[in-house]
N, C-alpha and C positions, 0 to 999 in steps of 0.2 A: 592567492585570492580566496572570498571565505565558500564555505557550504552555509546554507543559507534555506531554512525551512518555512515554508509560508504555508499561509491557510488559504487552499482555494476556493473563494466565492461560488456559489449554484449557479451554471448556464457557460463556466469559462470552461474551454477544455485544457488539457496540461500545455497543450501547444502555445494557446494564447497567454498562460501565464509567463513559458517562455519568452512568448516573443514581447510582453510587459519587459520583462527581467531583462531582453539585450538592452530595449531602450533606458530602460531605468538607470541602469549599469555601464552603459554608450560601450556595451562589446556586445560580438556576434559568437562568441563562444560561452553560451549557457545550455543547458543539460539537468536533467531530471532522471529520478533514482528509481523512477514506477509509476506508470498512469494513474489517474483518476479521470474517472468518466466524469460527462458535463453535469451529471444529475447527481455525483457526488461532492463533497465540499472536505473538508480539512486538511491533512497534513500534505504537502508534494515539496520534497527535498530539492534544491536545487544548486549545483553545479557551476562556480563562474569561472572563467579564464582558466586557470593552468590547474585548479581543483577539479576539472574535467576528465583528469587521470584516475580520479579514486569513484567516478562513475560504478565502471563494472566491478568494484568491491563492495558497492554497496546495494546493485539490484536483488540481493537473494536476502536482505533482509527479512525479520520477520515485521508485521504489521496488526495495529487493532482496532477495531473499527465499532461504529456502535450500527446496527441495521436493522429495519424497519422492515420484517418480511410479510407481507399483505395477502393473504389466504382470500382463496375463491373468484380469483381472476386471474390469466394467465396474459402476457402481453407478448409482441414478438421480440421487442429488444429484452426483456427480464425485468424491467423495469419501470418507475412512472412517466414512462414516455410517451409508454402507448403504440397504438390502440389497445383496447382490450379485445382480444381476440377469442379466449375460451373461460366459462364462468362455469360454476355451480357451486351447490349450498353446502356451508362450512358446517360441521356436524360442533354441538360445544364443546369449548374446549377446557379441557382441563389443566390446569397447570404441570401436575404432576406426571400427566399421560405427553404431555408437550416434551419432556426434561426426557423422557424415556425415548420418545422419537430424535431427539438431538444428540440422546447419548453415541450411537452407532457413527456420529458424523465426529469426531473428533478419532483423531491418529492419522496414522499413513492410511489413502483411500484416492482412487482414482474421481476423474472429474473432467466432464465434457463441457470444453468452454462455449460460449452462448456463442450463437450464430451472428450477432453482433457485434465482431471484438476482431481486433488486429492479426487474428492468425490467420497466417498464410499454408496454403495448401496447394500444390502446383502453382507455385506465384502468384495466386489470386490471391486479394485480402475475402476471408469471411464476409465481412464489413460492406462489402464493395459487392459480393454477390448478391447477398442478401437485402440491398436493396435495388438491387434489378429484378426480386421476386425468386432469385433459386435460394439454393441451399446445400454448402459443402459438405463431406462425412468429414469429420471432426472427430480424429482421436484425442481418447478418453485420456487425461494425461495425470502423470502421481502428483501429489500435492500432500498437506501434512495439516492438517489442523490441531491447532495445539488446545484452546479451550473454546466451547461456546456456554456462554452463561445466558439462564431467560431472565429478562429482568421485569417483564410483567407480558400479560395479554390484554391485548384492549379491542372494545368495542371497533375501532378505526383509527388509521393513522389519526385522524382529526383529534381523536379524546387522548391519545399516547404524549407522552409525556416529551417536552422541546428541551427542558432546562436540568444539565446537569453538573454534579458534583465536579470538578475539574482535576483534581485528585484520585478520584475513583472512577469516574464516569458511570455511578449513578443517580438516577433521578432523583431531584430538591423541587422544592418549593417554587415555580417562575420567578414569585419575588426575591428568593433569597440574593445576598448582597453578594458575596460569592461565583455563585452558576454561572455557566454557561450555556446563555441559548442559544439553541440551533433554528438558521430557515430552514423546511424537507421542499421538495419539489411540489408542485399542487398535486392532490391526491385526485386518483382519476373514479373516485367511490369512495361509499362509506363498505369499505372491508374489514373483518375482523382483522388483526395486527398482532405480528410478536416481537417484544422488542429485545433483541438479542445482543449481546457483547461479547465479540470474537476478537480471536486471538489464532492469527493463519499464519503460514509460510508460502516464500515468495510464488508468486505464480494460481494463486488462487483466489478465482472468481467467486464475489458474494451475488451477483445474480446467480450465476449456478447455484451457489449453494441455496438460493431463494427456491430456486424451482425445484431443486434436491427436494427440501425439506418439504412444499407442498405436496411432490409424490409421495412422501413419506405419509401422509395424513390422509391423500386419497383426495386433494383439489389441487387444480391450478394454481399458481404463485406466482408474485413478482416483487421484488425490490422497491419499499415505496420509501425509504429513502435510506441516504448511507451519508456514515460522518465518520473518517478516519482520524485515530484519535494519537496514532504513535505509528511511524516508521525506524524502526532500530533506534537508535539511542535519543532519537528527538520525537517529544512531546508536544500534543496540539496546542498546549497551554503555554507554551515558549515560543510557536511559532510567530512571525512578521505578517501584517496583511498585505497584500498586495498594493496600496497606495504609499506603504511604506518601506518600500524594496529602495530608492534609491540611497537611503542612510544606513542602511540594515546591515549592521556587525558580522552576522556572522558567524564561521568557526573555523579556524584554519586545515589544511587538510589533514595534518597527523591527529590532530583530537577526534576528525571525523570517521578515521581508522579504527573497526571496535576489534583491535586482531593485540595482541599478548606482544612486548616490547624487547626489542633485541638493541643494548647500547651500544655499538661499533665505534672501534678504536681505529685511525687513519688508514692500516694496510685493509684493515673486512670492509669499509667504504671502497675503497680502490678499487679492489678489487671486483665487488658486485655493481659498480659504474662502469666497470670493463667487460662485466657479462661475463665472469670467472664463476665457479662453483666453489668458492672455500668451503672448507672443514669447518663443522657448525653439528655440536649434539642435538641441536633446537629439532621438535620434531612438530608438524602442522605448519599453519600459516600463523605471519609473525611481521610484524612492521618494522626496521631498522633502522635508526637515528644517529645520528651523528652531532655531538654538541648539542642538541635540538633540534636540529634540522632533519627531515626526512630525505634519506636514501634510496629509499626500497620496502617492494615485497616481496617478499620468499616465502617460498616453500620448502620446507625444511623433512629431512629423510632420517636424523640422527645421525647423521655421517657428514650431510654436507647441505649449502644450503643451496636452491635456482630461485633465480629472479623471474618475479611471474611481472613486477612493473618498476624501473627505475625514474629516480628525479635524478635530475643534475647537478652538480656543487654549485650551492647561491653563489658563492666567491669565484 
């Protein structure tokens, strides 16, 4: 059954698009590669039936997003959701002085997830405390940003630019024939705005990095909107919409594997369907096929290889 990348609508959360995708699909085994919040919209991979095995191969992707970060108001979720809790006045900005405060935020660099977000800490969710009015200590955790590019500052989200390049994901012309325009959530003000294009690794929050970047300048911040534009090998511009999930092709699960290809002759299948460790120079992670068919992933030592997940012989 395929992998299947859709564009999430503003106000669904990942859950509801699953639970679209069982019904659309008429199964109860569908699955997703990485949240998106409700106030975010484009890419969320998704998982049907027996494609549910290549799940945890594909949570540590990297991801890129286009984000709206709103200086001089701070909110409690990070985001345009609201309330605005802490404000004050954004000093001007300058583009070049902007590029220098963003430079230090790309590489390996630790990162306290928002108080709003799925992590669990003595089995509480964050999530769940935070709106009963507390608030968990929240270790700072590594994360890896690979680019952030500014691609302008503007007066407010409102004057920031909706329609972009879908190739590049920079900003064109509203009208051009080409673009792609985005809805952002309603803005909660007219704040100055940066409109940045990142390039992260798995596990890293663009609210934090929003409210990062506003400590960095000396005001309050939040996320006044976000549009993921690629999760690993899939682009937003390939994606399905969600009214269009029950026809939707797809990719089967070995193309959905971005791992380096091992062609297994009848005993190296047998064998790692039997949970053996053959002799394999292959060294890292590595997919194995059989006539076309998916076998296996291994992990591979240069001596031999372990099965981190086996398929079954379709025959």
């Amino acid at each position: 059954m395929p992998v299947i990348a859709v564009d999430k609508p503003l106000h669904l959360t990942s859950h509801d698009v699953v639970n679209r995708a069982r019904r659309a699909r008429g199964t109860r085994r569908v699955g997703h590669t990485g949240t998106l919040d409700p106030l975010a919209t484009g890419v969320l991979v998704l998982c049907v039936d027996d494609s549910t095995k290549v799940v945890q191969f594909m949570e540590h992707d990297s991801k890129d997003y286009l984000a709206w970060i709103s200086l001089g108001a701070g909110t409690p979720t990070l985001d345009a959701e609201g309330p605005v809790d802490a404000t004050a006045p954004v000093p001007a900005l300058d583009p070049e002085r902007v590029r220098e405060v963003l430079a230090p935020f790309v590489g390996p660099q630790q990162q306290v997830p928002p108080q709003y977000s799925a992590i669990q800490v003595g089995g509480q969710r964050a999530y769940a405390v935070a709106r009963s009015g507390g608030a968990l200590e929240l270790p700072a955790r590594s994360i890896v940003i690979h680019a952030l590019d500014l691609l302008g500052v503007y007066a407010s989200v409102q004057e920031s630019p909706r329609t972009f390049d879908p190739h590049t994901w920079t900003p064109v012309d509203a009208g051009a024939a080409a673009g792609r325009t985005f809805t952002l959530p309603a803005p909660l003000g007219a704040f100055p705005t940066l409109l940045v294009r990142a390039s992260v690794g798995s596990g890293t929050y663009l609210r934090s990095l929003a409210r990062d970047v506003g400590a960095a300048l000396g005001v309050p911040a939040h996320l006044g909107g976000l549009v993921r534009t690629r999760v690993g090998r899939y682009s937003l511009r390939d994606a399905v919409s969600v009214e269009d999930l029950p026809g939707a092709a797809g990719i089967p699960d070995l193309a959905a594997l971005d791992f380096p290809l091992i062609q297994a002759d009848e005993r190296l299948a047998r064998e790692l369907r039997q949970g053996k460790r053959p002799a394999h120079p292959a060294q890292g992670r590595h997919v194995v096929t059989l006539a076309g068919a998916l076998v296996a992933v291994v992990d591979g030592d240069g001596a031999q290889l372990k099965v981190v997940r086996v398929w079954n012989d379709p025959t």
